[in-house]
BALOGU-853591 format. One line per field, with one value per atom (N, C-alpha, C): residue number from 1; chain; x, y, z. Coordinates in steps of 0.001 Angstrom, whole numbers, plus 524288, in hexadecimal, padded with zeros to 5 digits. Each point is the difference from the previous one (the first is absolute). Example, Ala and Ser with C-alpha at 12.3 -4.5 7.8 and 13.67 -1.06 7.14 Angstrom:
// BALOGU-853591
kepa 1 / 1 / 1 / 2 / 2 / 2
vexvex A / A / A / A / A / A
u 83386 / 7FC86 / 80384 / 7FEA2 / 80334 / 7FCFE
v 7E9C6 / 804A6 / 804B0 / 8041A / 804A6 / 80442
w 81E78 / 80000 / 80000 / 7FD30 / 8003C / 802DA
// end
This chain:
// BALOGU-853591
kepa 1 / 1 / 1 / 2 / 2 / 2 / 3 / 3 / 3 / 4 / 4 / 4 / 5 / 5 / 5 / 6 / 6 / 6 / 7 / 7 / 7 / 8 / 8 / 8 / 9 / 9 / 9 / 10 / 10 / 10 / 11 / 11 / 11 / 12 / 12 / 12 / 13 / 13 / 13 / 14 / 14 / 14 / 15 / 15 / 15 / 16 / 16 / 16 / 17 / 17 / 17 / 18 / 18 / 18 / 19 / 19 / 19 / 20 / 20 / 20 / 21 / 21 / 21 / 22 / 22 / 22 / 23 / 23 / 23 / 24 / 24 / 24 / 25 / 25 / 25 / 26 / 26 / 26 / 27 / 27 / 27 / 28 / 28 / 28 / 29 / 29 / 29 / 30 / 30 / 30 / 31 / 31 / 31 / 32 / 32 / 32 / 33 / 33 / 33 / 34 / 34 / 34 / 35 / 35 / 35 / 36 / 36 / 36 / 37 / 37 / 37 / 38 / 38 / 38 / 39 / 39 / 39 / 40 / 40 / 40 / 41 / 41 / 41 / 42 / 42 / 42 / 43 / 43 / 43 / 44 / 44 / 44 / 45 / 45 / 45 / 46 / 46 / 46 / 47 / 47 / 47 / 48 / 48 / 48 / 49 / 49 / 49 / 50 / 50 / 50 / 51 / 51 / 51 / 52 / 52 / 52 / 53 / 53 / 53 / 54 / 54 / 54
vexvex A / A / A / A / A / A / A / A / A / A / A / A / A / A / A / A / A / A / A / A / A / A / A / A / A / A / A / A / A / A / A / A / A / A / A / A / A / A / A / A / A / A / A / A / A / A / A / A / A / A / A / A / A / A / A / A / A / A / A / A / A / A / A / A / A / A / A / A / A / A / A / A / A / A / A / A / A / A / A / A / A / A / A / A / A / A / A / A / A / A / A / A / A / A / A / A / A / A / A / A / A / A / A / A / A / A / A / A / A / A / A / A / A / A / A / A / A / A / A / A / A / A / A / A / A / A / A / A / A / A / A / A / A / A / A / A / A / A / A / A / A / A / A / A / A / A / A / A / A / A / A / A / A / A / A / A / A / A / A / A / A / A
u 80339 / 7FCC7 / 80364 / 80366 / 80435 / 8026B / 801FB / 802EB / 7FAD9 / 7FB2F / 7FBD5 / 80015 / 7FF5C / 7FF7F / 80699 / 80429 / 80511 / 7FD6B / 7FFC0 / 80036 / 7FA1D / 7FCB6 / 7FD4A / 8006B / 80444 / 80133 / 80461 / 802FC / 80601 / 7FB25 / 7FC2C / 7FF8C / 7FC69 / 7FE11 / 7FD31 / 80329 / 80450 / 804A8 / 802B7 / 800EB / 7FFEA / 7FBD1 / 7FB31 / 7FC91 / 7FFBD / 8015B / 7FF07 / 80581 / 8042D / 80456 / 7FD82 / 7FEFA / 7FFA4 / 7FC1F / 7FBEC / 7FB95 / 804C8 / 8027B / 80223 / 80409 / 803C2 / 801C5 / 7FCD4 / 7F9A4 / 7FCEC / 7FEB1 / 7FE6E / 7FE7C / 802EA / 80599 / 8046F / 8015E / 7FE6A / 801EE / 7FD3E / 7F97D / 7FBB6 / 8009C / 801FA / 80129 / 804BA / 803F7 / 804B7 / 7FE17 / 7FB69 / 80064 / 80092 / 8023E / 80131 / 7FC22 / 7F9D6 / 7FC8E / 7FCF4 / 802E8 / 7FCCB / 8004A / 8028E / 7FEB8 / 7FEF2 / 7FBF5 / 7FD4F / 7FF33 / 80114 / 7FFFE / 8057C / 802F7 / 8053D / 8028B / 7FEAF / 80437 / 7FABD / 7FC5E / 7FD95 / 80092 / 80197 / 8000F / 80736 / 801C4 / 8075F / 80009 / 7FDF5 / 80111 / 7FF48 / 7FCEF / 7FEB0 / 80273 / 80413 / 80415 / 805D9 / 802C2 / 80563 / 8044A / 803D2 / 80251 / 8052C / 80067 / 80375 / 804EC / 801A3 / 805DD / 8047D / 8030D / 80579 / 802E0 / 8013B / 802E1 / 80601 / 7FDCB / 805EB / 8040F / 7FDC1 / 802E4 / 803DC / 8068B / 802F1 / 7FFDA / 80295 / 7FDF2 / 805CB / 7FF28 / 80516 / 8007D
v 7FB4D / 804B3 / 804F2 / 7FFA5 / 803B8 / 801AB / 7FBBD / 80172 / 80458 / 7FDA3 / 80297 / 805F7 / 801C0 / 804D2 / 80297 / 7FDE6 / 80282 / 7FFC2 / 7FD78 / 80065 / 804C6 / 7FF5E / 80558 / 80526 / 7FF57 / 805DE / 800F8 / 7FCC2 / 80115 / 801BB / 7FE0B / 8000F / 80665 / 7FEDD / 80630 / 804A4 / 7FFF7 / 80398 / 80164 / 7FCE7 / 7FEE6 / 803A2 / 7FE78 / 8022E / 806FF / 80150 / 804DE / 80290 / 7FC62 / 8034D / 8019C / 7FB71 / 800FE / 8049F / 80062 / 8048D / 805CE / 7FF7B / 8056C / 8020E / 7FA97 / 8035D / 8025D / 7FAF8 / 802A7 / 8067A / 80082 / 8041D / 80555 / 7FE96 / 8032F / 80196 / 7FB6D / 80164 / 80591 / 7FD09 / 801B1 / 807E1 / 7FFDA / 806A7 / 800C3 / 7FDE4 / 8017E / 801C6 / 7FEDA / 80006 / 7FDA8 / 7F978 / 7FB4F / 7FF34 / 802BE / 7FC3A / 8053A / 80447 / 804E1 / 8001C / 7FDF3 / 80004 / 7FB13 / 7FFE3 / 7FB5C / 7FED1 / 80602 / 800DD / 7FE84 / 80263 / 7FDFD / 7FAAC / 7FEA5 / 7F967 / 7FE01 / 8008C / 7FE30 / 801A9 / 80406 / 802D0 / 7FFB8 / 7FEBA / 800FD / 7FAA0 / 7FC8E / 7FD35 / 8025D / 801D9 / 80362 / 80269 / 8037F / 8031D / 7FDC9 / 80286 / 7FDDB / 8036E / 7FDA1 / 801E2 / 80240 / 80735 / 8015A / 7FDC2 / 800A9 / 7FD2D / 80417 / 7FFB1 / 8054A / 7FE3A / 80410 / 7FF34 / 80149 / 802E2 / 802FB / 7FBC2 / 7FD79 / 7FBBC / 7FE8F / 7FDDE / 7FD92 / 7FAD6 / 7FEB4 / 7F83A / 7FDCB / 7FC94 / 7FE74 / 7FAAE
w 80000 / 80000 / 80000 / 80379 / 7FF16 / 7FC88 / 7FB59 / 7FB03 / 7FDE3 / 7FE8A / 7FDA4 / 80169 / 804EF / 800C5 / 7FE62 / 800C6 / 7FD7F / 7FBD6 / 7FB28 / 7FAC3 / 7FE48 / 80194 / 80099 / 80240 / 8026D / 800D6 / 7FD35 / 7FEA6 / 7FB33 / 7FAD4 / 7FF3C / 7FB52 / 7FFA9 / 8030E / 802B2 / 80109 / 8016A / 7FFEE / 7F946 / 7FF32 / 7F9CD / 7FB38 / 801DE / 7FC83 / 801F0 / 805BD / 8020D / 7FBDC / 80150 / 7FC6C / 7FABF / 7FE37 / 7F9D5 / 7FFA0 / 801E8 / 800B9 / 800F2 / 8049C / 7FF16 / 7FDE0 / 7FB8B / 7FB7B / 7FC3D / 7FE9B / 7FBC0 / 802A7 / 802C0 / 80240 / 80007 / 80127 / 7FEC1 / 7FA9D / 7FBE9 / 7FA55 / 7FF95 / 7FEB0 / 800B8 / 8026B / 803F5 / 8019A / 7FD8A / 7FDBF / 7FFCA / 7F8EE / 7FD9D / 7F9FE / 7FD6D / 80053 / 7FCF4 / 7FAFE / 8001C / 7FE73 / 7FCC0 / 7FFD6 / 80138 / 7F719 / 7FDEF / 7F8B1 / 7FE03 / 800F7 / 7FBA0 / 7FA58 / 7FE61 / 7F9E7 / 7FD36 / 80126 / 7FE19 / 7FF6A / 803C7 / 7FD40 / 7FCC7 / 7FEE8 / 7FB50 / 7FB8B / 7FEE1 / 7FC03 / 7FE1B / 80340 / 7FEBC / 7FBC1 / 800D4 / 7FA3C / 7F9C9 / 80077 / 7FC9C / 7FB53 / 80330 / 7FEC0 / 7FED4 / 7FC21 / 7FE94 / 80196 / 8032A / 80175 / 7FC21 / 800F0 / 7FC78 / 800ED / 7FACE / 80040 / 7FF5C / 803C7 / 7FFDC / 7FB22 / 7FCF5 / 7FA45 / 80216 / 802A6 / 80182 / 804A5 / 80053 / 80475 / 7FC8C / 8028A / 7FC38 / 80185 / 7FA11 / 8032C / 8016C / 8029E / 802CD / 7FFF8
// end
């Protein structure tokens, strides 16, 4: 009975972490452009002429 309640609270500690990195991204801006990485396929990336090749 004992193991049971350890392994529910490891796993419960666990899920609280994971909640307050999402939470942190979440205020920090991680999530804040949804438009852009859909659309960046899209587009071709210019190519420098002026680069020398090596």
């Amino acid at each position: 009975m004992m193991i049971i309640i350890l392994l529910i609270s490891i796993s419960l500690t666990i899920a609280v972490a994971f909640l307050v990195v999402f939470f942190w991204n979440i205020k920090s801006g991680q999530y804040d452009d949804m438009y852009t990485p859909s659309v960046r396929m899209l587009f071709d990336q210019k190519k420098d002429d002026n680069k020398p090749v090596s």
